[in-house]
C-alpha positions as a Markdown table, in Angstrom:
| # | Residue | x | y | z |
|---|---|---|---|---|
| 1 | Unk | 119.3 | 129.1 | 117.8 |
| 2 | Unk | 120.1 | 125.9 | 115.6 |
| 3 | Unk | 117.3 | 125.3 | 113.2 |
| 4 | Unk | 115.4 | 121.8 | 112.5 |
| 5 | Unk | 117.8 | 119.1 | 111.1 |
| 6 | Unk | 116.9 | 118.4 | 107.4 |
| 7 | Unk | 117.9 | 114.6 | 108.1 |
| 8 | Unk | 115.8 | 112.6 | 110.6 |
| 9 | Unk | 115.5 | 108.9 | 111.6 |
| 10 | Unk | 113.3 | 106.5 | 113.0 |
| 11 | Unk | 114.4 | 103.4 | 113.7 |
| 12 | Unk | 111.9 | 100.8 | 115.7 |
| 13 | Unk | 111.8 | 96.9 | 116.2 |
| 14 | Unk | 107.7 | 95.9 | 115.9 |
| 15 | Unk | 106.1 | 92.3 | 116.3 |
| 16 | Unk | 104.7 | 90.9 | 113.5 |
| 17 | Unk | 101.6 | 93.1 | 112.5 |
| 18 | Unk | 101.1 | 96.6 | 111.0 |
| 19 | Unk | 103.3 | 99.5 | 111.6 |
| 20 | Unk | 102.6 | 103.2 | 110.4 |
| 21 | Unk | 105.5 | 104.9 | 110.5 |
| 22 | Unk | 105.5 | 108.8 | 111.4 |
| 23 | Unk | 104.9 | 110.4 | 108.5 |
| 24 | Unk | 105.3 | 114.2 | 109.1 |
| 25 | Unk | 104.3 | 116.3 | 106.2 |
| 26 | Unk | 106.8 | 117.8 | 104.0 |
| 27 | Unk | 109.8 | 114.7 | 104.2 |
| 28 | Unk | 110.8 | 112.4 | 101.8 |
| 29 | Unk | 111.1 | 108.7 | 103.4 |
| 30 | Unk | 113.5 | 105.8 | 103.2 |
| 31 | Unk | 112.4 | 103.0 | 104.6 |
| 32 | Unk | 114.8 | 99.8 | 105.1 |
| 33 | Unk | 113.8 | 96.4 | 107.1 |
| 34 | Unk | 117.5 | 94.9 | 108.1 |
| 35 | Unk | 115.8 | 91.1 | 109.0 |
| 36 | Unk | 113.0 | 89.8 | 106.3 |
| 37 | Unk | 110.6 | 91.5 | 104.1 |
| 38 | Unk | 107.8 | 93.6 | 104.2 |
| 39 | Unk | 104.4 | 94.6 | 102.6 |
| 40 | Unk | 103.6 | 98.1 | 102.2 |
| 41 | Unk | 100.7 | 99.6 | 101.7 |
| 42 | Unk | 100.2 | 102.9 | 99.5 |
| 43 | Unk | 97.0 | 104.8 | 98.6 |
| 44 | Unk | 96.7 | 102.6 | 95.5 |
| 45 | Unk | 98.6 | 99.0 | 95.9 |
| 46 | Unk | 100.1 | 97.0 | 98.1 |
| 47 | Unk | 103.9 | 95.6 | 97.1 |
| 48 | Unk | 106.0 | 93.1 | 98.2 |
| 49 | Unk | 109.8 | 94.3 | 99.6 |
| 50 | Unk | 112.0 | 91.5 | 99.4 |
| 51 | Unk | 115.0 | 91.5 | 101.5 |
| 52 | Unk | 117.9 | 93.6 | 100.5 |
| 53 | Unk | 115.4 | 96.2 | 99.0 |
| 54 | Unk | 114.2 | 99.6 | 100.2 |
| 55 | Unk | 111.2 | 102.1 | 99.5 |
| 56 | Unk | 111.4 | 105.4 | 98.6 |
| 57 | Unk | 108.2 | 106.9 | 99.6 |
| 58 | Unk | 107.5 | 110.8 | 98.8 |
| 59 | Unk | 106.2 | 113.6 | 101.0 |
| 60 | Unk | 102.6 | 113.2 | 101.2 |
| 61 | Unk | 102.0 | 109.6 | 100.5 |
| 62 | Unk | 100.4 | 108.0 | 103.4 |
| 63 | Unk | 101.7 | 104.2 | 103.9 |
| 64 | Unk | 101.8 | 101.5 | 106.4 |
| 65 | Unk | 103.9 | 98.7 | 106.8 |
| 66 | Unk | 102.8 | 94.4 | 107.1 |
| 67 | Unk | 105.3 | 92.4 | 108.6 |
| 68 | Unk | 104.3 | 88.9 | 109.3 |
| 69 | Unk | 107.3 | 88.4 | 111.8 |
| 70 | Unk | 109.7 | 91.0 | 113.7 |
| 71 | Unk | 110.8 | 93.4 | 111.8 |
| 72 | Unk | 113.7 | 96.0 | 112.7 |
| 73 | Unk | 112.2 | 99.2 | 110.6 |
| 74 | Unk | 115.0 | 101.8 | 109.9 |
| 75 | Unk | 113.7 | 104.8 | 108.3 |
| 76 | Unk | 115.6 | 108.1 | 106.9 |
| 77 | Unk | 113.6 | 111.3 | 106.7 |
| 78 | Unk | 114.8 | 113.8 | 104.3 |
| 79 | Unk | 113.4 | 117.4 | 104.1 |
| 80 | Unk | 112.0 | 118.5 | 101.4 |
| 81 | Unk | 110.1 | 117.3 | 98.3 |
| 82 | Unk | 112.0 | 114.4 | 96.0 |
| 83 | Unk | 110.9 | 113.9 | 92.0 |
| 84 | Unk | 109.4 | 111.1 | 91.3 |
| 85 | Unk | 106.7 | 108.4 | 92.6 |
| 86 | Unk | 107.5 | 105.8 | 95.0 |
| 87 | Unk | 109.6 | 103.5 | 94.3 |
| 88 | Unk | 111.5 | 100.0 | 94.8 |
| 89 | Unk | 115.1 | 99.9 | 94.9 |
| 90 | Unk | 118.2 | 97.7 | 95.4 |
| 91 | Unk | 120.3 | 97.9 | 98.1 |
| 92 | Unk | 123.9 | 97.2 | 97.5 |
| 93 | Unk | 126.4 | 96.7 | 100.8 |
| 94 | Unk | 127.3 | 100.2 | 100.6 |
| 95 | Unk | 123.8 | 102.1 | 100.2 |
| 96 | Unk | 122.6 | 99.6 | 103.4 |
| 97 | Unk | 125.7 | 100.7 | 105.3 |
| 98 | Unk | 125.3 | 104.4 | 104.7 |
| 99 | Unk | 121.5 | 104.2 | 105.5 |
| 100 | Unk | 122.1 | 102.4 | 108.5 |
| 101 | Unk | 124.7 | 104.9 | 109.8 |
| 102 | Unk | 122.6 | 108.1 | 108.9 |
| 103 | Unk | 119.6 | 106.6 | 110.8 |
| 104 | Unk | 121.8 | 105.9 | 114.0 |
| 105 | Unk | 123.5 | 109.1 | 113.3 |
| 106 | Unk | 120.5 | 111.5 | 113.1 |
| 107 | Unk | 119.5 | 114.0 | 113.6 |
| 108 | Unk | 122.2 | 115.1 | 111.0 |
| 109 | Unk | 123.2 | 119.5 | 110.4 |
| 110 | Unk | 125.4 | 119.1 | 107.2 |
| 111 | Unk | 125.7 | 122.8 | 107.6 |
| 112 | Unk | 127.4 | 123.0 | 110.2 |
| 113 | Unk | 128.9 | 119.4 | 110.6 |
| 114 | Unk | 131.4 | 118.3 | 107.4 |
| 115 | Unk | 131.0 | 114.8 | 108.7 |
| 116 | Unk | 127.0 | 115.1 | 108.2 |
| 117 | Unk | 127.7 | 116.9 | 105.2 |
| 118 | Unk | 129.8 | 114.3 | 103.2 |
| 119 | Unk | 127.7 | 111.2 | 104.8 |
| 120 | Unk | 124.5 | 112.9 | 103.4 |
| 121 | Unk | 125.9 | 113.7 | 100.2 |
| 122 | Unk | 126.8 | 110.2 | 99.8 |
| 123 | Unk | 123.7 | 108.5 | 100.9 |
| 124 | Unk | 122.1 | 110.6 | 98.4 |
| 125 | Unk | 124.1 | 110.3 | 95.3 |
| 126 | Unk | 124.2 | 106.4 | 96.0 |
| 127 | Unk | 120.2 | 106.7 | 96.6 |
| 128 | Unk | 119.8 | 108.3 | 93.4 |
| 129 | Unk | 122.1 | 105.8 | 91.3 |
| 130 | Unk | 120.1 | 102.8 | 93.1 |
| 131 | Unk | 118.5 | 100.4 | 90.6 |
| 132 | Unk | 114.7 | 100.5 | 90.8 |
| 133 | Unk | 113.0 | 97.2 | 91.3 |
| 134 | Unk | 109.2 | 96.0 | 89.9 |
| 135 | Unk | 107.5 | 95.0 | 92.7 |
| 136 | Unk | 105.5 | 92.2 | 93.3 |
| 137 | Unk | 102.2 | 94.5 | 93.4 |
| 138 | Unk | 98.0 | 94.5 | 94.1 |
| 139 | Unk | 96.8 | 97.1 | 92.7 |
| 140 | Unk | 93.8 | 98.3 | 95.3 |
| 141 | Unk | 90.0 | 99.4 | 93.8 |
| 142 | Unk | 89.4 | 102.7 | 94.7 |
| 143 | Unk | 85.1 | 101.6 | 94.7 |
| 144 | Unk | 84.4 | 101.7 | 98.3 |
| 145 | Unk | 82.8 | 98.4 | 98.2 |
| 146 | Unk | 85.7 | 96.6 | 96.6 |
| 147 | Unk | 87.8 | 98.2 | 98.6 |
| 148 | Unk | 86.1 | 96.7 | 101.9 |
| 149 | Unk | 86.3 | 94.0 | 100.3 |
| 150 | Unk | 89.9 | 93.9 | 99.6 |
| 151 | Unk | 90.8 | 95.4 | 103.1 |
| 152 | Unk | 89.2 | 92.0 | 104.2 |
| 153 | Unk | 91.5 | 89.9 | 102.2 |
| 154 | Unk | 94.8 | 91.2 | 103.1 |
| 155 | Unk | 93.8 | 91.7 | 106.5 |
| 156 | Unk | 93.7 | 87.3 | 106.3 |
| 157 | Unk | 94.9 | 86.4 | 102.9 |
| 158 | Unk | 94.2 | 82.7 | 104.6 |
| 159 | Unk | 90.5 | 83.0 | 105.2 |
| 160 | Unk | 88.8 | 80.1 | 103.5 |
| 161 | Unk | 85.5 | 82.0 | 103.4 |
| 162 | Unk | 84.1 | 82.5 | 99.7 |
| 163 | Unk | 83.4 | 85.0 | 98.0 |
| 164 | Unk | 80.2 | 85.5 | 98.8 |
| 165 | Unk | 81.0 | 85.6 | 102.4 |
| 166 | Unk | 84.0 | 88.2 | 101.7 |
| 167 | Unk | 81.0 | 90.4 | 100.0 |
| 168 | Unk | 78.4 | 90.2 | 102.8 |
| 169 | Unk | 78.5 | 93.7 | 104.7 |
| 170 | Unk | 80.3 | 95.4 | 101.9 |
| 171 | Unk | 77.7 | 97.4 | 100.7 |
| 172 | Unk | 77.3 | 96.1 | 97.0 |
| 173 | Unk | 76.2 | 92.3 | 96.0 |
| 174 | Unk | 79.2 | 89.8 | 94.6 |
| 175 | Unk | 78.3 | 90.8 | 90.8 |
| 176 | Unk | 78.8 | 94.1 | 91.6 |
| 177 | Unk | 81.8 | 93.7 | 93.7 |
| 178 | Unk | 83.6 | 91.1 | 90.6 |
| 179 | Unk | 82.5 | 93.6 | 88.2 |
| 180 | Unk | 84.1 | 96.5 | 90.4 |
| 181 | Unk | 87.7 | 94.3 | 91.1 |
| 182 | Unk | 88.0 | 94.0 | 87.5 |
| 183 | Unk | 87.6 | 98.0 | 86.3 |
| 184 | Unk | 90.0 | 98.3 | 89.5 |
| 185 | Unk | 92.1 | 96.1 | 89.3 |
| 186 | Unk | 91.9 | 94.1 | 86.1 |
| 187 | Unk | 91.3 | 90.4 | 88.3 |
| 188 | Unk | 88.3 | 89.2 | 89.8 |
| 189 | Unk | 88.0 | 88.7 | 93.7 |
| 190 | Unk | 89.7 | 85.4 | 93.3 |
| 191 | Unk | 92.4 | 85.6 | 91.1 |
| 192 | Unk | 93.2 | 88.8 | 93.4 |
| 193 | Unk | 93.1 | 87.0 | 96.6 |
| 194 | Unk | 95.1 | 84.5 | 95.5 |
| 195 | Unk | 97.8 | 87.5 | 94.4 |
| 196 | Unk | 97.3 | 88.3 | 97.7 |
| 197 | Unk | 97.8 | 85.2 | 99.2 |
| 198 | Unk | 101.0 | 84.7 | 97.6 |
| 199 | Unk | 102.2 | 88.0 | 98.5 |
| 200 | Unk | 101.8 | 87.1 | 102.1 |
| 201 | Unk | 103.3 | 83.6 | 101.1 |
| 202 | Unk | 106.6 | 85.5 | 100.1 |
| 203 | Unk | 106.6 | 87.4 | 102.9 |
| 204 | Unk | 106.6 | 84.8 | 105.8 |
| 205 | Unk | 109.5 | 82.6 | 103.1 |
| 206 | Unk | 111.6 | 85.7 | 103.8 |
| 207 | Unk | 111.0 | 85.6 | 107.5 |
| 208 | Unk | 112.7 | 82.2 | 106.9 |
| 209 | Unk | 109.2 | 80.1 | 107.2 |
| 210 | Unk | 109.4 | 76.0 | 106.4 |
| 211 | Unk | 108.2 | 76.2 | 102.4 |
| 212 | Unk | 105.8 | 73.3 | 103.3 |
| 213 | Unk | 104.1 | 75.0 | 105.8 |
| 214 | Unk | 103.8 | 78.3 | 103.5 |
| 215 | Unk | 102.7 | 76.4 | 100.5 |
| 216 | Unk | 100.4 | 74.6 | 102.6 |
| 217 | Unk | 98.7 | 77.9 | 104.1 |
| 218 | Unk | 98.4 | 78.9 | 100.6 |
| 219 | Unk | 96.2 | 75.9 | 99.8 |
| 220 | Unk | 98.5 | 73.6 | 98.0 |
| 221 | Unk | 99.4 | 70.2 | 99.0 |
| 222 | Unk | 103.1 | 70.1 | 98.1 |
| 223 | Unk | 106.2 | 72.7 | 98.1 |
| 224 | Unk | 106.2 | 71.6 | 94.6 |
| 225 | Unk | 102.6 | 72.2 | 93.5 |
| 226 | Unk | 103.4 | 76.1 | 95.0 |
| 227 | Unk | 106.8 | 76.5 | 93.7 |
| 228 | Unk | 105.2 | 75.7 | 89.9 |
| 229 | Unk | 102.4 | 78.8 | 90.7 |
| 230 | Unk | 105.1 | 80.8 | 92.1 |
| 231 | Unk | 107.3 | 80.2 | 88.4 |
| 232 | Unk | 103.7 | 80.5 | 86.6 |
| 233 | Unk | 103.2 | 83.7 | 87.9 |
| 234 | Unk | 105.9 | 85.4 | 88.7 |
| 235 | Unk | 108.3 | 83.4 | 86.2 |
| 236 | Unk | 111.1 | 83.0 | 89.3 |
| 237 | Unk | 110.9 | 80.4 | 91.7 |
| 238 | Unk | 109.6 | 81.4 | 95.5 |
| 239 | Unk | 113.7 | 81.2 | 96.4 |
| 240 | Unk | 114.5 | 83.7 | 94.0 |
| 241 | Unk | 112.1 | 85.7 | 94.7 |
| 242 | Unk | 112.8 | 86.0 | 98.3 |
| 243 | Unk | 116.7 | 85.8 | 98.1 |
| 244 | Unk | 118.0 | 89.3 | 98.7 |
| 245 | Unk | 119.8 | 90.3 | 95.5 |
């Protein structure tokens, strides 16, 4: 009787919202959006993906995927533990093309198909040679009351609603909650809103939104005023940052 495949795939095209990809205990997880970017969501942070950049995502970390538009998820599940946290890295032309045909290809047997074999080994050593990225990151409080909080804010980074109304409900009043965000995260509730807020800004520019409109959701009044935060920031301009490399 053939055993389970150590190679898997899961490859689905989701409207703009949140995806949680399966996430089967003991598999190692590539996951690789072939139109726009996405925002995932670990334990501890949520980071930007720009185009042309995958995840890496251990056995055991739970995660969830934002995509402000369509999104055609391709995900690669290896067997079996992989060193290391999760992590950002570049795609180059070849690494895309040989995660793209493992996905369509599995389930894969590389002991028992020399094809599977040399594709895995391939997609691995390329995998393990990959350039790790920085992401664009917001670090998440882990004090329950911040964390409602924060929930809150990336689930509409475009609420207008203060910061007193983001508190109400949380369980903890705003000086506790500012005093929290900062031993979490190291920003109060507004500078970390608007983090998040230009996370989700970068996001919908690689889904190939007007900059006007984007900056304008952000709360500024001209492409310019947003592209000078953007450089500020992040010391790139909101192209750069959301040209795939």
């Amino acid at each position: 009787m053939r055993q389970d495949p150590p190679v898997r795939s899961y490859a689905v095209t989701h409207p703009a919202g949140t995806i949680v990809p399966p996430q089967p205990p003991g598999w190692h997880q590539v996951l690789l959006t072939t139109t726009g970017a996405m925002t995932l969501e670990l334990p501890d942070a949520s980071w930007f993906v720009p185009p042309g950049a995958a995840v890496e995502v251990p056995a055991g970390v739970p995660h969830r995927v934002r995509a402000v538009a369509t999104v055609r998820l391709r995900t690669l599940y290896l067997r079996g533990a992989r060193p290391g946290p999760a992590r950002v890295v570049r795609v180059v032309p070849l690494l895309r093309e040989l995660l793209l045909a493992a996905v369509a290809r599995a389930p894969l047997y590389p002991d028992d198909d020399r094809a599977a074999a040399a594709l895995l080994d391939l997609t691995e050593r390329e995998l393990a040679a990959a350039t790790t990225m920085t992401p664009l990151l917001l670090t998440l409080p882990t004090d329950p009351a911040a964390r409602r909080v924060a929930e809150r804010i990336l689930a509409a980074p475009g609420d207008p609603a203060g910061v007193d109304a983001l508190c109400r409900g949380c369980g903890a009043g705003r000086r506790t909650v500012e005093r929290r965000f900062r031993e979490g995260t190291g920003l109060g509730v507004a500078a970390w809103r608007r983090r998040a807020r230009l996370v989700a800004a970068l996001a919908e520019l690689a889904d190939g939104r007007p900059l006007a409109g984007v900056a304008h959701a952000a709360g500024y009044a001209t492409p310019s005023a947003f592209g000078a935060m953007v450089k500020a920031e992040l010391g790139s301009s909101p192209g750069a940052l959301v040209r795939a490399p």
